[in-house]
KENUKE-496204 format. One line per field, with one value per residue: residue number from 1; x, y, z of N, C-alpha, C in turn. Coordinates in Angstrom, 3 decimals. Layout:
BEGIN
pos: c(NUM:...) $
n_xx: c(X:...) $
n_yy: c(Y:...) $
n_zz: c(Z:...) $
ca_xx: c(X:...) $
ca_yy: c(Y:...) $
ca_zz: c(Z:...) $
c_xx: c(X:...) $
c_yy: c(Y:...) $
c_zz: c(Z:...) $
***
This chain:
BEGIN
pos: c(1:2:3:4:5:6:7:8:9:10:11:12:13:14:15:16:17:18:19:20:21:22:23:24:25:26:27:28:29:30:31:32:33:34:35:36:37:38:39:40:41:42:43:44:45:46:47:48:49:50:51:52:53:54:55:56:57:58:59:60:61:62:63:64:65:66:67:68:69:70:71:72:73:74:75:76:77:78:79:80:81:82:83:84:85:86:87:88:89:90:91:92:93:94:95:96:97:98:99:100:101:102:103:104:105:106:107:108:109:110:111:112:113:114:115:116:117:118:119:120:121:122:123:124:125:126:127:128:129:130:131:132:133:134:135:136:137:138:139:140:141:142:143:144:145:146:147:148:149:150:151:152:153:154:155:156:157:158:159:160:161:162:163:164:165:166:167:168:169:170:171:172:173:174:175:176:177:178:179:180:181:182:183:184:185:186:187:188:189:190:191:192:193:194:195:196:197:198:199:200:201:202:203:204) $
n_xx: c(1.557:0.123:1.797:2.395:1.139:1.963:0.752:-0.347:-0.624:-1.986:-3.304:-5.000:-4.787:-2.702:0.335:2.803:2.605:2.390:4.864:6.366:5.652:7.664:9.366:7.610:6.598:9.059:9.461:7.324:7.875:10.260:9.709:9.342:8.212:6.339:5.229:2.087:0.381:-1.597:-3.122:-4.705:-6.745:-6.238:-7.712:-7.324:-8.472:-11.753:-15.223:-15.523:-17.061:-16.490:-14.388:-10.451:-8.705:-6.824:-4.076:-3.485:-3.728:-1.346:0.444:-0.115:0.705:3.302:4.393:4.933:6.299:8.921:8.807:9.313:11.461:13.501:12.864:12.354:10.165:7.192:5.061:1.827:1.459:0.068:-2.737:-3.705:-4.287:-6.428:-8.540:-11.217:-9.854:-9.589:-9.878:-10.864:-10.322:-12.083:-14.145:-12.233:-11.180:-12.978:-13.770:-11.125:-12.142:-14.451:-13.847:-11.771:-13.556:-14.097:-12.018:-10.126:-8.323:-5.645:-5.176:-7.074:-5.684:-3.254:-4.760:-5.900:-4.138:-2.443:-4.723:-4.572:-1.713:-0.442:-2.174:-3.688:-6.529:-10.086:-9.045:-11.210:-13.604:-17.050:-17.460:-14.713:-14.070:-15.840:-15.472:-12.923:-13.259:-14.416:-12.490:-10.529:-12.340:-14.033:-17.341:-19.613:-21.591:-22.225:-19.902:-20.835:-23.035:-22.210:-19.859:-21.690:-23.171:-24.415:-23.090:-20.723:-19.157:-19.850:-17.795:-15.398:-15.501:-14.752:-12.310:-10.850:-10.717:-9.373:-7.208:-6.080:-5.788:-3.606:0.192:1.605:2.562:1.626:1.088:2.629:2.679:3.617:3.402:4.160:2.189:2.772:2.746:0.670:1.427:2.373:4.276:6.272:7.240:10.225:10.665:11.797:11.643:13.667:14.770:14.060:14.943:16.267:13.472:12.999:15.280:14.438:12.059:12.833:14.143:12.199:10.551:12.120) $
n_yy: c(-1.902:0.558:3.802:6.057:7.699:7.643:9.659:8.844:10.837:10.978:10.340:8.546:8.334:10.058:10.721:11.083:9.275:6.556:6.633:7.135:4.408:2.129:3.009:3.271:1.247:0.043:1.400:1.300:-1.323:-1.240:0.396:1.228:-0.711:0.974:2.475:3.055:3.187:5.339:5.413:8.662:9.844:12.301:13.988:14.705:16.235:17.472:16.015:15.532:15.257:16.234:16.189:16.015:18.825:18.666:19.744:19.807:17.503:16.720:17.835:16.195:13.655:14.024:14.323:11.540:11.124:11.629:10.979:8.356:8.439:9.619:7.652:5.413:4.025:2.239:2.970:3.084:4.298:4.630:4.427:7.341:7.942:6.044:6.422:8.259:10.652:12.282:15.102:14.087:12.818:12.084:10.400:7.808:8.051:7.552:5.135:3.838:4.379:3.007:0.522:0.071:-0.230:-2.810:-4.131:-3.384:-1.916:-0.799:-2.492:-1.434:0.543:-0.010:-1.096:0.570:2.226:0.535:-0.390:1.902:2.854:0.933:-0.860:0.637:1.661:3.741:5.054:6.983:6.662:4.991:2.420:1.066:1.247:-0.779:-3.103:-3.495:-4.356:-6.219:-7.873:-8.023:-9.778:-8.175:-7.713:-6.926:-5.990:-4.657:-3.016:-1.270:-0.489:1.386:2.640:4.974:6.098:8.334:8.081:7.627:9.846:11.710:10.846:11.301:13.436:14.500:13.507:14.990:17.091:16.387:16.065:18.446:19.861:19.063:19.485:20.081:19.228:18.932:15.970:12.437:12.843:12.623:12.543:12.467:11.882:12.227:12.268:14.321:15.560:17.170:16.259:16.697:14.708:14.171:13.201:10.945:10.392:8.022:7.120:5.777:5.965:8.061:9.086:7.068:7.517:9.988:9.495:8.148:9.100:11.404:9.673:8.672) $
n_zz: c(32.656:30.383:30.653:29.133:26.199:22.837:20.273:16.569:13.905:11.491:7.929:5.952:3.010:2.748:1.395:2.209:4.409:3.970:2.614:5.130:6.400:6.439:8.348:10.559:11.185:11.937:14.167:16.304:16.834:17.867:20.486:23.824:26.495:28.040:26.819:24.717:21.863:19.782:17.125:14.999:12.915:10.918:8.929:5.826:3.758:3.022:2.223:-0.740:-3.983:-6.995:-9.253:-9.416:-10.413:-13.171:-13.055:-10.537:-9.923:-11.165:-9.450:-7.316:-8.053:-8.796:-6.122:-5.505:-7.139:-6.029:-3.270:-3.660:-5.135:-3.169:-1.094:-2.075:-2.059:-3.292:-5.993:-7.568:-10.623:-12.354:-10.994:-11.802:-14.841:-14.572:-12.974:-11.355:-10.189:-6.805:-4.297:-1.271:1.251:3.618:3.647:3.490:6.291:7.985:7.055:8.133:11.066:11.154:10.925:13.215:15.226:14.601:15.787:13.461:12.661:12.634:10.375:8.127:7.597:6.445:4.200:2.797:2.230:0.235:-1.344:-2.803:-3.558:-4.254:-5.966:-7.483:-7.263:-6.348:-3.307:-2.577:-2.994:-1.705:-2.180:-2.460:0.082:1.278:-0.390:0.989:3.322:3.500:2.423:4.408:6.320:7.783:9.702:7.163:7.104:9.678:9.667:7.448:8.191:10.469:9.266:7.865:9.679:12.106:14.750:14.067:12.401:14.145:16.175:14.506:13.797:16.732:17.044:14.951:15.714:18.156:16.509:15.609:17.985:18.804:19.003:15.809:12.548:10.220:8.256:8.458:12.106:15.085:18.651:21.664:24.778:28.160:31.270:31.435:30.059:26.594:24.021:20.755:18.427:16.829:13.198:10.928:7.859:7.129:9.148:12.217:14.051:15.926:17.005:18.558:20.599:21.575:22.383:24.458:26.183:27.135:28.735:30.512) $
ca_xx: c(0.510:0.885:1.856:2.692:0.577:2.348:-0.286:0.131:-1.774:-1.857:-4.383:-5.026:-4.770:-1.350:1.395:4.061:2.416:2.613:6.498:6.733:5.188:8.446:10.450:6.677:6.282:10.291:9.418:6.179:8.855:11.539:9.080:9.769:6.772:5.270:4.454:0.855:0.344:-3.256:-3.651:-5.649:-7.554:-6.001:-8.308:-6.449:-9.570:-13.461:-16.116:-15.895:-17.773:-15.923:-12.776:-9.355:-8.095:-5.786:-2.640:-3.844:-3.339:0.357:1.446:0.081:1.585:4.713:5.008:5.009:7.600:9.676:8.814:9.551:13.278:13.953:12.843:12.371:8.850:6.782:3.811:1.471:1.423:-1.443:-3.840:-4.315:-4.878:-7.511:-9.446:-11.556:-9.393:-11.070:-9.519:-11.673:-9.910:-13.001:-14.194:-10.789:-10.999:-14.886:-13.212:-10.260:-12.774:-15.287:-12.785:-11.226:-14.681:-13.975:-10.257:-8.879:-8.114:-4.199:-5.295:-7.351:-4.688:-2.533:-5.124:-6.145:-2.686:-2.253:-5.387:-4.327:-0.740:-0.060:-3.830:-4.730:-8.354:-10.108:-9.393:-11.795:-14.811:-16.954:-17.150:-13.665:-14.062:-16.496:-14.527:-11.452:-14.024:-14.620:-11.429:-10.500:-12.676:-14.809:-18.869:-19.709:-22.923:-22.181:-18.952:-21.576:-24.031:-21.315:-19.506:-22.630:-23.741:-23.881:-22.405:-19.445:-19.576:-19.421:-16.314:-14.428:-15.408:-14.023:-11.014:-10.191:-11.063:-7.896:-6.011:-6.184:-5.264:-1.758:1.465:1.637:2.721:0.908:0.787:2.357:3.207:4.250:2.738:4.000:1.292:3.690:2.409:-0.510:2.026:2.734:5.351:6.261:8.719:11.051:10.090:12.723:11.358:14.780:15.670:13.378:16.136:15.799:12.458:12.927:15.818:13.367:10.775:12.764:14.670:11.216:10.195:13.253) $
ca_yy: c(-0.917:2.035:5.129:6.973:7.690:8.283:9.348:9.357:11.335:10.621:9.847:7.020:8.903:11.078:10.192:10.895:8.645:5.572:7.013:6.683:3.361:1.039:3.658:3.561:-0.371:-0.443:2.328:0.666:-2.723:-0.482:1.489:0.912:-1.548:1.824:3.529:2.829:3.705:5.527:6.076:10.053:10.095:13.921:14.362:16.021:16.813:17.177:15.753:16.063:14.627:17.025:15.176:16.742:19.557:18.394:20.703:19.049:15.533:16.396:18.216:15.062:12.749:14.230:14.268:10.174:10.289:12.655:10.098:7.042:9.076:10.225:6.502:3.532:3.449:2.011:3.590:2.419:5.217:3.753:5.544:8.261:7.630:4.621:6.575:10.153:11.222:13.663:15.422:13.816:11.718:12.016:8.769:6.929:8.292:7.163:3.524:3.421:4.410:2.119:-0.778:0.276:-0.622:-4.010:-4.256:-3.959:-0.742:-0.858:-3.829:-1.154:1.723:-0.388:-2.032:1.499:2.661:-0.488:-0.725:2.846:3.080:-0.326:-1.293:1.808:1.262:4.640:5.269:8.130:5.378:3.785:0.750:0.588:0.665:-1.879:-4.091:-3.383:-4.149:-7.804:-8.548:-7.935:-10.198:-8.211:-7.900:-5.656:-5.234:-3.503:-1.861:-0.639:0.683:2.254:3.931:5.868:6.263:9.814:8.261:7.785:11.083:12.521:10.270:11.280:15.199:14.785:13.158:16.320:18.242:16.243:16.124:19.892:20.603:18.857:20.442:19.355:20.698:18.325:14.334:11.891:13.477:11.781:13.709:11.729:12.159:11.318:12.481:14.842:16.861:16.599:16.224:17.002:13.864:14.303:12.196:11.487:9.273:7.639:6.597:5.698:5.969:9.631:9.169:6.467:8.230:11.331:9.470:7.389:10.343:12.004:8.961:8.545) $
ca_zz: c(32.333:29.884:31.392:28.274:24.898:21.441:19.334:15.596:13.287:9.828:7.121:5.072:1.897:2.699:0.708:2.814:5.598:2.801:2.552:5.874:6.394:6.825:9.150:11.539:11.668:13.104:15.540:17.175:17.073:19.369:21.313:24.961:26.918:28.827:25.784:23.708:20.508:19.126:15.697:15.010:11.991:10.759:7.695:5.378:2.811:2.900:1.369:-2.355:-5.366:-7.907:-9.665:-9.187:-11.532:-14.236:-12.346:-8.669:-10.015:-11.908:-8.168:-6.212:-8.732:-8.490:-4.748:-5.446:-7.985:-5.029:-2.262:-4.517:-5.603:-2.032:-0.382:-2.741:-1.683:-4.484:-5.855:-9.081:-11.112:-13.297:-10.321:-12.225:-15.906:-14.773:-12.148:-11.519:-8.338:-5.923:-3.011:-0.643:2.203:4.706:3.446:4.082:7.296:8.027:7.154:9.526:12.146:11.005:10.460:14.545:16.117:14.728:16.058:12.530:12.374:11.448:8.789:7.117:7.004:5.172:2.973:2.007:1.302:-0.445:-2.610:-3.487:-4.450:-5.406:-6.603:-8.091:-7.111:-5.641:-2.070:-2.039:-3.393:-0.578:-2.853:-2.502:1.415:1.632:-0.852:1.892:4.965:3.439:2.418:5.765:6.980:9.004:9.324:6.033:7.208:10.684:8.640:6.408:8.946:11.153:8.179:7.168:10.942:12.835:15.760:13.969:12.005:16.072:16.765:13.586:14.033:17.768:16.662:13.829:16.889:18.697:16.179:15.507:19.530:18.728:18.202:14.410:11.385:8.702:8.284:9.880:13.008:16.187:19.435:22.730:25.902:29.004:32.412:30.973:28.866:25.063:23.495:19.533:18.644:15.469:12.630:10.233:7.002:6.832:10.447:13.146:15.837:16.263:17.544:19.838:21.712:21.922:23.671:25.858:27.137:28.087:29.653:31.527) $
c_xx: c(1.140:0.769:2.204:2.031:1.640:1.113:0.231:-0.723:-1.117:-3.396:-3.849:-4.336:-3.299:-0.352:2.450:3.909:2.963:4.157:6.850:6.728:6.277:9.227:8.714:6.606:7.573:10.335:8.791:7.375:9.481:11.186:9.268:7.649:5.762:4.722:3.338:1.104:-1.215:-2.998:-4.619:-5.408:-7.620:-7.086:-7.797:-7.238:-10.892:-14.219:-15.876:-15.983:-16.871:-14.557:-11.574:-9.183:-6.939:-3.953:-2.558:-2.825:-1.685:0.740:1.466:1.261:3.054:5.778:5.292:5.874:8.657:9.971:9.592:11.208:13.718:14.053:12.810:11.172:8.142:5.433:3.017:0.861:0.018:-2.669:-4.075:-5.065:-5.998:-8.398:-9.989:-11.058:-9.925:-10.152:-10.441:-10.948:-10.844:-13.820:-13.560:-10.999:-11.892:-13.817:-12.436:-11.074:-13.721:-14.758:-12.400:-12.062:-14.992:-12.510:-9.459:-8.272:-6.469:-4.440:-6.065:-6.861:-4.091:-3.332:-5.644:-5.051:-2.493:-3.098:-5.310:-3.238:-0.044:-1.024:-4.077:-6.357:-8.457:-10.350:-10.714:-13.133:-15.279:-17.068:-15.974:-13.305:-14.608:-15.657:-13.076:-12.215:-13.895:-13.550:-10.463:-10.844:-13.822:-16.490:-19.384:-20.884:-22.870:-21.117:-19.903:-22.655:-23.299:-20.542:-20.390:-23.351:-23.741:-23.109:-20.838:-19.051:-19.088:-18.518:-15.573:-14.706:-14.232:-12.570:-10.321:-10.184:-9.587:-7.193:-5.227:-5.532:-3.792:-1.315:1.888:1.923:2.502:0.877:1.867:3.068:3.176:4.381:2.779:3.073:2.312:3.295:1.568:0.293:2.367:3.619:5.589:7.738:8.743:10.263:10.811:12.574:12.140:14.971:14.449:13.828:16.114:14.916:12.511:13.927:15.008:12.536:11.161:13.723:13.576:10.051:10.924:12.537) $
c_yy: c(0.317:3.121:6.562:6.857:8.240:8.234:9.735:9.311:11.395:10.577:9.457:7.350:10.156:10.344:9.710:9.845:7.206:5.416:6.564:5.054:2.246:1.748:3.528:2.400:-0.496:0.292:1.717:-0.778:-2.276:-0.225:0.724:0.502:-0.429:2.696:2.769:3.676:3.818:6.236:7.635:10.018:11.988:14.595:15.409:16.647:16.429:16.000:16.472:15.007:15.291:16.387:16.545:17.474:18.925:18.831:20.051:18.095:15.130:16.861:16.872:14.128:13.180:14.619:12.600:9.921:11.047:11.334:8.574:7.282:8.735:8.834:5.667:3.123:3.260:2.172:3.488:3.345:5.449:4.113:6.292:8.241:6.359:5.058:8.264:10.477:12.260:13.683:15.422:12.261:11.749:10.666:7.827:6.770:7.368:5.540:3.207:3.429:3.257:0.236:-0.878:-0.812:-2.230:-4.706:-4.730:-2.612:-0.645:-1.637:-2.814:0.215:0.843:-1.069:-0.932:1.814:1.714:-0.706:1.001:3.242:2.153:-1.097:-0.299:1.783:3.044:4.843:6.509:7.424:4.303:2.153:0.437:0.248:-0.490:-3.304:-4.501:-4.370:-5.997:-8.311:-8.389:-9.172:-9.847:-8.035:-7.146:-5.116:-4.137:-2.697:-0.958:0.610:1.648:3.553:5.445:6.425:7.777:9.376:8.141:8.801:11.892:11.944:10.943:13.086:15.085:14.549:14.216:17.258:18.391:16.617:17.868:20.711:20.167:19.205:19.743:20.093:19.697:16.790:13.920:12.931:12.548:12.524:12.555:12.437:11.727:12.612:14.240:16.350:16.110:16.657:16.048:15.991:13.533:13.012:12.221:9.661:8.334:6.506:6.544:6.119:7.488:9.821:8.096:6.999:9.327:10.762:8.511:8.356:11.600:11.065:8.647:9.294) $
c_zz: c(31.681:30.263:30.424:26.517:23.871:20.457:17.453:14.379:11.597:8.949:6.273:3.963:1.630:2.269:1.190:3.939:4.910:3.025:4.059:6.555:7.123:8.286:10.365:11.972:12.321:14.412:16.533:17.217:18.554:20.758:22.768:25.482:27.399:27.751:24.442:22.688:20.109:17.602:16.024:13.701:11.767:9.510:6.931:4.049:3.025:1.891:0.092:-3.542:-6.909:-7.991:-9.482:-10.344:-12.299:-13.653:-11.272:-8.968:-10.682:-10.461:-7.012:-6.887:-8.526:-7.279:-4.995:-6.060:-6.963:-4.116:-2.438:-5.032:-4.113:-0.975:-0.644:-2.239:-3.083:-5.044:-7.378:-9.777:-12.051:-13.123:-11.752:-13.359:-15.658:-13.210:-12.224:-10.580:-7.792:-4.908:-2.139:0.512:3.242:5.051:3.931:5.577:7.965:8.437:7.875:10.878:12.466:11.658:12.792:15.730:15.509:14.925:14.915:12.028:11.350:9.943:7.607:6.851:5.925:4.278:2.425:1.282:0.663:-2.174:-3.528:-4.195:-4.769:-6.277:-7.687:-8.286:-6.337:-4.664:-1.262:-2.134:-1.952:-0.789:-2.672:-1.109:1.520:1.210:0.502:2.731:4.141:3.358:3.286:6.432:7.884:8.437:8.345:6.866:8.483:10.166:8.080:7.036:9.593:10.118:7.976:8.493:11.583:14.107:15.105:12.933:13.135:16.123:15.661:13.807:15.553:17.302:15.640:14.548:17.517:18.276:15.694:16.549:19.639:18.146:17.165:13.758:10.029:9.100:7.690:10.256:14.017:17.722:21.094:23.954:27.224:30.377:32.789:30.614:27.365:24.499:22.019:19.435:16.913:14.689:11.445:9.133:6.683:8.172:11.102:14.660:16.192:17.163:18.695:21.013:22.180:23.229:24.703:26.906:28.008:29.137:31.083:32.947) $
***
């Protein structure tokens, strides 16, 4: 039985989470049997219909050619010139939540980050969720109702609520729960091992 939460807050649509991606799947591998793992849906932009500024879309873009120098992560540059981008990850979000309440939640982090920086399809587009939600596998139609739902609207506010009350300083972050204290555990895009000595020395 798990006696210790690592929660880790990210969104779909954050670059560096993408970057992190291979160093997070060997961590959850390592992680010692008493410690769970919860995804938190951080939303790192509103609702918006209005396309990105011309300046926005060269500073995002060029956090990807940074991430892609700095890690060998691989990212399809192609996005931009073949879509209207919008700083709007609230959507994304909507869909991991959506996607959760049919136990596929991880399947549709990475099929967002996926159909976004190796697809170049638009993650901010709920056509592009729904498209995710089937090729998934799961029920579109309750995907579809739930997405657009107020009860899950109320779950995804609470959850920006959470993720807001943890000691964070942007996306991903890595926020162990271990005997109803919190704990702020290093996160080092390179190495994973950092973080697992952290949290098995406050499990200890």
């Amino acid at each position: 039985m798990s006696t210790s939460t690592l929660f880790y807050v990210h969104d779909p649509m954050c670059s560096w989470c993408w970057g992190h991606r291979p160093q997070w799947e060997l961590l959850q591998i390592a992680l010692p049997d008493s410690v769970s793992v919860k995804n938190v849906v951080g939303g790192l932009a509103p609702d918006s219909d209005e396309v990105m500024p011309l300046a926005q879309q060269k500073t995002i873009s060029s956090y990807w050619k940074k991430i892609e120098g700095m890690l060998g992560i691989q990212f399809n540059h192609d996005f931009w010139p073949h879509n209207s981008p919008r700083r709007s990850t609230y959507p994304a979000c909507r869909a991991v939540i959506a996607a959760r309440w049919q136990g596929a939640e991880d399947k549709m982090i990475v099929a967002i980050q996926e159909a976004y920086y190796l697809k170049a399809q638009n993650p901010s587009d709920t056509g592009t969720h729904l498209l995710l939600a089937a090729e998934l596998g799961l029920d579109t139609k309750i995907f579809a109702a739930n997405y657009s739902s107020e009860k899950l609207e109320r779950a995804f506010m609470q959850e920006l609520q959470f993720a807001r009350g943890l000691p964070i300083n942007g996306f991903p972050s890595m926020v162990l729960q271990h005997q109803e204290q919190v704990h702020a555990i290093p996160l080092d895009y390179k190495d994973y091992r950092g973080a697992i000595e952290a949290i098995t020395e406050i499990i200890a």
